[in-house]
N, C-alpha and C positions, 0 to 999 in steps of 0.2 A: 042803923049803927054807923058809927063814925068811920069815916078812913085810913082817917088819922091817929100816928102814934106819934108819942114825945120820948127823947131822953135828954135829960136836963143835966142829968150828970157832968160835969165840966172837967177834963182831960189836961194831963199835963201839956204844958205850953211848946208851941212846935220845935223851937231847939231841942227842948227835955225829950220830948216824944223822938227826934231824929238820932238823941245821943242815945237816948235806953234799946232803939233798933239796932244801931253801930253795933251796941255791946253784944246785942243778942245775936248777930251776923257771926261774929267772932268768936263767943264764947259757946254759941252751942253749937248739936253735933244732930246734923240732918240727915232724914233719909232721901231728900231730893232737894237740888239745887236749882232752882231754875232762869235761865239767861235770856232774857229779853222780857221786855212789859206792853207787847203788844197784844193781841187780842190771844194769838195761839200763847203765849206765854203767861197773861194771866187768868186765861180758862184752865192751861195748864195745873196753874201754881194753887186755884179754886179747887177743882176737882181730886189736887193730891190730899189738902187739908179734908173736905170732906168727907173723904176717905178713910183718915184717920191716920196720914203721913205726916211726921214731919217737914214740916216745909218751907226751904227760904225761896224769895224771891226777887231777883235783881235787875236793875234797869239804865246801863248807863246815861240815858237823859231822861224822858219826863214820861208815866205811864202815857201809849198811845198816841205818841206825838210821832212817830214815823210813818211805815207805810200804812197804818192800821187808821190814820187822821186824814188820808191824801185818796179818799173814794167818791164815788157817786153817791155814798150812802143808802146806796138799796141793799135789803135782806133777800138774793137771788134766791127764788123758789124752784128753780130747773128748770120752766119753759122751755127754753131754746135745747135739754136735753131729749127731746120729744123728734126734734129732726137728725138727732143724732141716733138714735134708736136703745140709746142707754138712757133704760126706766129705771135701774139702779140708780146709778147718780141722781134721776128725777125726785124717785121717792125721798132718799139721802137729804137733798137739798132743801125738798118741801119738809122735812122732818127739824131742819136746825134753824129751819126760816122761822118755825111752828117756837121753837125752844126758846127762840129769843124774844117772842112776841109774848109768851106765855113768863118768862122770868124778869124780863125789864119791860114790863109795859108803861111805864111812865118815858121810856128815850125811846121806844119803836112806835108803828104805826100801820095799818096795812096802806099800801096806795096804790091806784087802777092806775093801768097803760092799758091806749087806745093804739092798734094794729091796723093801719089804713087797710083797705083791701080795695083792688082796681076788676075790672072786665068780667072776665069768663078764666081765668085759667086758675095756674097753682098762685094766682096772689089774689085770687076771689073770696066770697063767704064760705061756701061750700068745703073747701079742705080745711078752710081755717075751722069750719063749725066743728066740722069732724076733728081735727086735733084736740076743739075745749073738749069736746066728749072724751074721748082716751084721758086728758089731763085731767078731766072730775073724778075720771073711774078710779084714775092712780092715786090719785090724791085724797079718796073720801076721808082720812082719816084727819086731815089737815088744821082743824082746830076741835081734836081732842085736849080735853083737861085744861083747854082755855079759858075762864069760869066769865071773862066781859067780854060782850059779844060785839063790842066796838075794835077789838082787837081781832076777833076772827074774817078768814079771807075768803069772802063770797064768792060762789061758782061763775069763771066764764061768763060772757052773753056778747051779742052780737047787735051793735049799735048799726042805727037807717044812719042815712048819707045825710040825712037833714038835722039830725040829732047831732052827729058827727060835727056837720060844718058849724052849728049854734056854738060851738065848745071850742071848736077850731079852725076860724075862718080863711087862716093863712095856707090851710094845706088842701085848698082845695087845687081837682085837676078834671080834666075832662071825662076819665074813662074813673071816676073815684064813685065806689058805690057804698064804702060804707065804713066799718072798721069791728074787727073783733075787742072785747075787752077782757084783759085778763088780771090778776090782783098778786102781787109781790108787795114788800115789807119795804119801811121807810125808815132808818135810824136818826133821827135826831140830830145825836149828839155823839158820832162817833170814840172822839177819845175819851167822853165822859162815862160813857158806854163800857171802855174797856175799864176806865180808874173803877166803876162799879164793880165788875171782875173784883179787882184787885182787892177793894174794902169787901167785898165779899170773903176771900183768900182768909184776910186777917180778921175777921168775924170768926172764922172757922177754922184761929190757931196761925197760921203762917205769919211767917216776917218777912214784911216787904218793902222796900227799900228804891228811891228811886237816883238818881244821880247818882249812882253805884256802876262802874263798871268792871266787868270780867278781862282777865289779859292772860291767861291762861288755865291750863287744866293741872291739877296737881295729880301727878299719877305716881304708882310705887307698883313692881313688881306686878304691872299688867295691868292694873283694876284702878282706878279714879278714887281718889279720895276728897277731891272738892277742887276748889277753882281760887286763883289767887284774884284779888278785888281792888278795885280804888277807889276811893272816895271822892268824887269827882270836888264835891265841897270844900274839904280842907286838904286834899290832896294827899292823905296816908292811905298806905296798901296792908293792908292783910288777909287773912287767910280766913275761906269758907270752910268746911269740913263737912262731908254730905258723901252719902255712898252710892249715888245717882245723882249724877249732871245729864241736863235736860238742857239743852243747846236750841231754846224756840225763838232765834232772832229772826227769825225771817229770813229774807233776801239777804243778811248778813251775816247768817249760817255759817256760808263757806269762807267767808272772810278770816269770823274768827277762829276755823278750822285751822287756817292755811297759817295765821298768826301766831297758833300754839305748838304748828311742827306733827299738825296730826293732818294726814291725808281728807285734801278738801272734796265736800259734795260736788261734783258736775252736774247740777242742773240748771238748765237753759234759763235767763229771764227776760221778762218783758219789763218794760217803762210804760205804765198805765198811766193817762194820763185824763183829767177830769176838770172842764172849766166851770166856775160860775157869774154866770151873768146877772149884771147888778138891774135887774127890772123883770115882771114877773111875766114871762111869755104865753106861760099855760093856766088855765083855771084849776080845780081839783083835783088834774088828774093828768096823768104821762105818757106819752107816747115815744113807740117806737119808729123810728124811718128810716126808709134803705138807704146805704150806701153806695158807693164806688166797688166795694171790693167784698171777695167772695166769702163763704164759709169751705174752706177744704175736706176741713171732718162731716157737714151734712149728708146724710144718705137723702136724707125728704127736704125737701128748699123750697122755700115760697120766690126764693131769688135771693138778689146781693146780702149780704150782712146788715145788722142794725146798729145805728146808732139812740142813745135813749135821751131822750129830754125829760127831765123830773122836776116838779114844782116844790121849791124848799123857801119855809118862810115868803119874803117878799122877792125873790130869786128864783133863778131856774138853773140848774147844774142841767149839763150836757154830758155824755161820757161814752164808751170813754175811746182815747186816739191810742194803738199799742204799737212799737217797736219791738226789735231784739235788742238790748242791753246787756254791751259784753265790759262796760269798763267799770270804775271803782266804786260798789254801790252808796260809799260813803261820799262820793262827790256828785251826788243825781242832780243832773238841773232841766231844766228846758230852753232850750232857745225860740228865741224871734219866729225863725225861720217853721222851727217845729206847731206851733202856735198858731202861723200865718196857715199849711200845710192841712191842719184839723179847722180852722177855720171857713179856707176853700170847702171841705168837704161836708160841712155843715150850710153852707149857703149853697152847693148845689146840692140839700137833699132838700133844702127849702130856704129856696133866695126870698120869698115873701118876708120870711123874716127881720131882715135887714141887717144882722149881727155884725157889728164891725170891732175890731182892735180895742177901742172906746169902751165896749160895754165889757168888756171880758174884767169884772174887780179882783178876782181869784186865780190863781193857776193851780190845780191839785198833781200831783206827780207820786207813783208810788212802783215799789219795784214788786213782782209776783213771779212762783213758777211760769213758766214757757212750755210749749209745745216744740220740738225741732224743724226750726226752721233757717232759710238763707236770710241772712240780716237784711238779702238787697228785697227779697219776695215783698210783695204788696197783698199776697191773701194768706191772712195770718194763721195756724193752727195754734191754740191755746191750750194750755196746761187745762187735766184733765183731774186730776187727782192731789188731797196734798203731799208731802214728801216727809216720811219717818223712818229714820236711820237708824239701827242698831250697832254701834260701829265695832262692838266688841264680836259681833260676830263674823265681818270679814277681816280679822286680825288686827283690828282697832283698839284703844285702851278698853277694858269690859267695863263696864254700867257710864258708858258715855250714847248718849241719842241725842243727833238732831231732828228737829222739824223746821217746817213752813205750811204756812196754811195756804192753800192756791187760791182763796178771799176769803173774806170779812167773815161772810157768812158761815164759813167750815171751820174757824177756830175752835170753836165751841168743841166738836166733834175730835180734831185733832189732839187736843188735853185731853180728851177721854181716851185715844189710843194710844198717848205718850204717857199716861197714868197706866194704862193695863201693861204696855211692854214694861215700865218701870217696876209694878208689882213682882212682874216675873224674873227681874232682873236681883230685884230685894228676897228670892223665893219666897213671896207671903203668898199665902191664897188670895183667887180672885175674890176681890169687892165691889158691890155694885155702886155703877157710878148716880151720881144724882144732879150734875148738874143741868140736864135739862129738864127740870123738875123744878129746883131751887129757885128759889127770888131775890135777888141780889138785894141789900139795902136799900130803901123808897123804894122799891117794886110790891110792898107787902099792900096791895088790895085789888079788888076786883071789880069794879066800877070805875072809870074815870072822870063821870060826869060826877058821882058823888064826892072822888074825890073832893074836884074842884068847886063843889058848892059847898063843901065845908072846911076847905080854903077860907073860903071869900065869909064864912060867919067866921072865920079864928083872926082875921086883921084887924085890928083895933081902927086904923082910917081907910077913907074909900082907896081905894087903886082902879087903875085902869086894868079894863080884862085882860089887856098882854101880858100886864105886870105877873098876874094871877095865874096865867099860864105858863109865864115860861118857868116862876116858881115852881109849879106844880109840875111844869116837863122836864125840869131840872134835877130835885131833888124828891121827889112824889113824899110818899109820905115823913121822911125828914124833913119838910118844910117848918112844924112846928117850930123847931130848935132853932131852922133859919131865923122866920122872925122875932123869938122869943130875943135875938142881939140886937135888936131895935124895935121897942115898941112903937114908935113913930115911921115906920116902915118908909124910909126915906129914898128918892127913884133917885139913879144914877142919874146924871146931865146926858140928854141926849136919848136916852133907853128905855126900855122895859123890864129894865132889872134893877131889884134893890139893891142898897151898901152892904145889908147882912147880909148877901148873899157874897158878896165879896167878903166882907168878916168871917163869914161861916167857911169860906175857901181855901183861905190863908190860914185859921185855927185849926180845921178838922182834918184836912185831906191832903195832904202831903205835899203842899205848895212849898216851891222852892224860889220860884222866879215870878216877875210878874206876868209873863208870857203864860205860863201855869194856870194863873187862874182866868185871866182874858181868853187865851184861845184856848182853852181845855178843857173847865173844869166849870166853865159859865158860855161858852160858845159867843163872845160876844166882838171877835174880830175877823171871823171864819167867812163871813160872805159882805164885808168891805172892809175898809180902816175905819177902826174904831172914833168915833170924836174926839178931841186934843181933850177939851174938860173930864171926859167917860175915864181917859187915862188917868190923868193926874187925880181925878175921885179912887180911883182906882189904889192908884199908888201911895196914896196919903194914907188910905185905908191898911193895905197890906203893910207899908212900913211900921205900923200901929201894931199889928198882931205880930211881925215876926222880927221888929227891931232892927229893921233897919237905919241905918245914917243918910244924913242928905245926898252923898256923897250918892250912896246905893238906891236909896229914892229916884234920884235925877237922872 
């Protein structure tokens, strides 16, 4: 049976589609409002609709382009909660890693890290075999109701020293006898990853809205009645109306707290920070390597802290360097200095590599819960938990909450607990939540290989197998519709991506800018600068669908 579904149905044009959202922002009357379009805010804004909420959702710049675009892109499954002795968080983590592999299997993927181990002691085989044991015990459940087993994440095993160095010959060392292996999740396409959230949202009833921003909370006699807005586009402000505001900006939570005259969150954050280098280090599979500096919260330590190297595409991301970040998280940058600092630390955890300044194409930056720490400390404690506010209940406007997701991977979970407090705040009865269940848009099959071989029979001319993939990693089974905007399936300059898949970007999914569809919505500027032709194909294309002037072209 095929993989593949079509809707051919053809949508009003993105102007019309942006004006008929306007309307519907302003004229109707929600039971939850929700601010930020990052992972926690449109799992958020997913799980209210499914639910059976009304639901707006707003995003003052582009779904996913914040902290939620700026990762390692791993779907963390808890490992490292194993030396901390919280199996809760373990299980917790191995459950949403589970969720996102089971609901977007076309943008996730499982992917092996290799765990050097040296000598006789606690960085030998022997504790590390015994931790996969406890990790399989905790985890058996770990690819329930996953129906492709290309997506489920194989037990643990313990690589020889020779097998090890075949795969990785730069890290060898004298007293190196082998390495454990363990399996965590690989996102894609992170902010494509969250815009699916979002078209998921409005599959399931919500209005969602992006270049829309919040500048205050409308409050009356104690209680929230929605959030005054702007139109970042044409620059008019009006009025939300919603009997729950859901405040899921992340890192810039307390920002807009502090903006609307309502007592800001104090939680501590870090600056996560994530390089990628433009040439491919590792073969199929990731490893971890110590550091300089300690774990503070371990109770069981193999030794120093790890740093991860992940193989993405023709690239390797590194990740990730953390500070304390006390200043404006609207001004996040990194320096030279910062760059040079995680640099060192990466050549002395393996100078064979030779990484210099040159190969760094990327800098990723993104801000997260913190652990309490001194800014000057070099051994960092990390956020533990995410952060859900209730604020009406310590003398705050009533049916106002924030959140923050403390990563990528706990958005998902964090909508569900910002959906349950919201319920109780609307006094409805509880509803069971579904979104770790749900399949977001092109997530609808269970096979990937068939997808992709009936792919490659629906294109009318041959393409290259990247071509076919990243189609299919892209937009899984919406791909129909992609190429049905060009029978002649015509390749970008430069790429492995088609022009309808830029046509289908700019028509379908809430492209605003051309940045929109290049780094967000096709991944095709994220691990270097795009080719000078790739753009202007690009821009010629988008101007087409959404009308733009030379002016705005150029």
């Amino acid at each position: 049976m095929s993989e593949l579904i079509s809707d051919r149905s053809r949508p009003p044009a993105p102007a019309e589609q942006r004006a008929r959202s306007l309307a519907a922002l302003e004229e109707g009357r929600f039971d939850m409002v929700v601010i930020g379009g990052g992972i926690g805010g449109a799992c958020t804004a997913w799980d209210a609709a499914l639910r059976g909420l009304k639901v707006a959702l707003v995003e003052r710049a582009d779904f996913g382009g914040g902290t939620s675009a700026q990762s390692l892109k791993v779907l963390h499954g808890g490992i490292r909660y194993l030396q901390h002795l919280d199996i809760s968080r373990l299980r917790e983590s191995c459950a949403e890693r589970a969720a996102f592999l089971r609901t977007m299997p076309h943008l996730t993927r499982p992917l092996p890290f290799a765990l050097p181990t040296y000598g006789w002691g606690m960085r030998s085989k022997a504790p590390l075999r015994a931790a996969f044991q406890l990790l399989n015990l905790f985890t058996s459940g770990r690819n329930r109701d996953i129906p492709d087993r290309g997506q489920h994440i194989p037990p643990p095993y313990i690589l020889s020293r020779r097998r090890f160095l075949e795969r990785f010959p730069a890290f060898d060392a004298a007293d190196l006898s082998g390495a454990g292996v363990f399996y965590d999740g690989q996102i894609l396409n992170p902010p494509r990853a969250v815009y699916s959230a979002v078209r998921a949202a409005t599959a399931a009833s919500a209005v969602a809205l992006n270049y829309v921003g919040a500048e205050g909370v409308l409050v009356r006699e104690g209680r929230v009645e929605g959030i005054r807005a702007l139109d970042q586009v044409s620059g008019r402000r009006f009025d939300i109306r919603a009997r729950v505001v859901a405040n899921m900006s992340g890192p810039y939570a307390p920002a807009f707290l502090a903006s609307a005259g309502i007592a800001p969150l104090k939680v501590p954050l870090s600056r996560d920070m994530a390089i990628v280098v433009n040439r491919k280090l590792l073969p199929d599979m990731g490893i971890g390597i110590q550091t300089r500096y300690k774990d503070p919260d371990a109770w069981l330590s193999r030794g120093n802290r790890h740093l991860f190297m992940a193989p993405w595409r023709d690239y390797t991301l590194i990740g990730v360097h953390s500070r304390v970040y006390q200043d404006d998280p609207f001004k996040l940058g990194v320096t030279e200095g910062e760059i040079g600092a995680f640099l060192d630390e990466v050549r002395d955890a393996c100078p064979a590599l030779g990484i210099t300044r040159e190969d760094i194409a990327v800098v990723n930056a993104g801000l997260l819960p913190f652990g309490e720490n001194d800014p000057a400390a070099a051994d960092l404690s990390f956020g533990k938990r995410s952060v859900l506010v209730d604020h009406g209940a310590s003398g705050g406007p009533r049916g106002l909450i924030s959140g923050m997701s403390v990563r990528w991977t706990m958005g998902r979970l964090l909508g569900q607990n910002a959906v349950d407090l919201a319920l109780k705040l609307l006094e409805l009865a509880p509803r069971a939540c579904a979104t770790q269940s749900t399949r977001v848009p092109g997530g609808e099959f269970t096979n990937r290989e068939r997808l992709l071989a009936d792919l490659r029979t629906r294109v009318k001319t041959r393409l290259p197998d990247a071509a076919v993939t990243h189609l299919a990693d892209t937009f899984g089974t919406l791909s129909p519709d992609v190429i049905s905007l060009d029978e002649a399936n015509t390749l970008l300059p430069g790429g492995s991506a088609l022009e309808a898949e830029v046509r289908y970007a700019a028509r379908h999914e809430m492209s605003v800018t051309l940045a929109d569809i290049v780094l967000r919505r096709l991944d095709l500027g994220t691990g270097t600068t795009p080719h000078p032709q790739l753009l202007e194909s690009c821009a010629r294309i988008a101007a087409e669908e959404l009308g733009w002037d030379e002016a705005r072209r150029g």
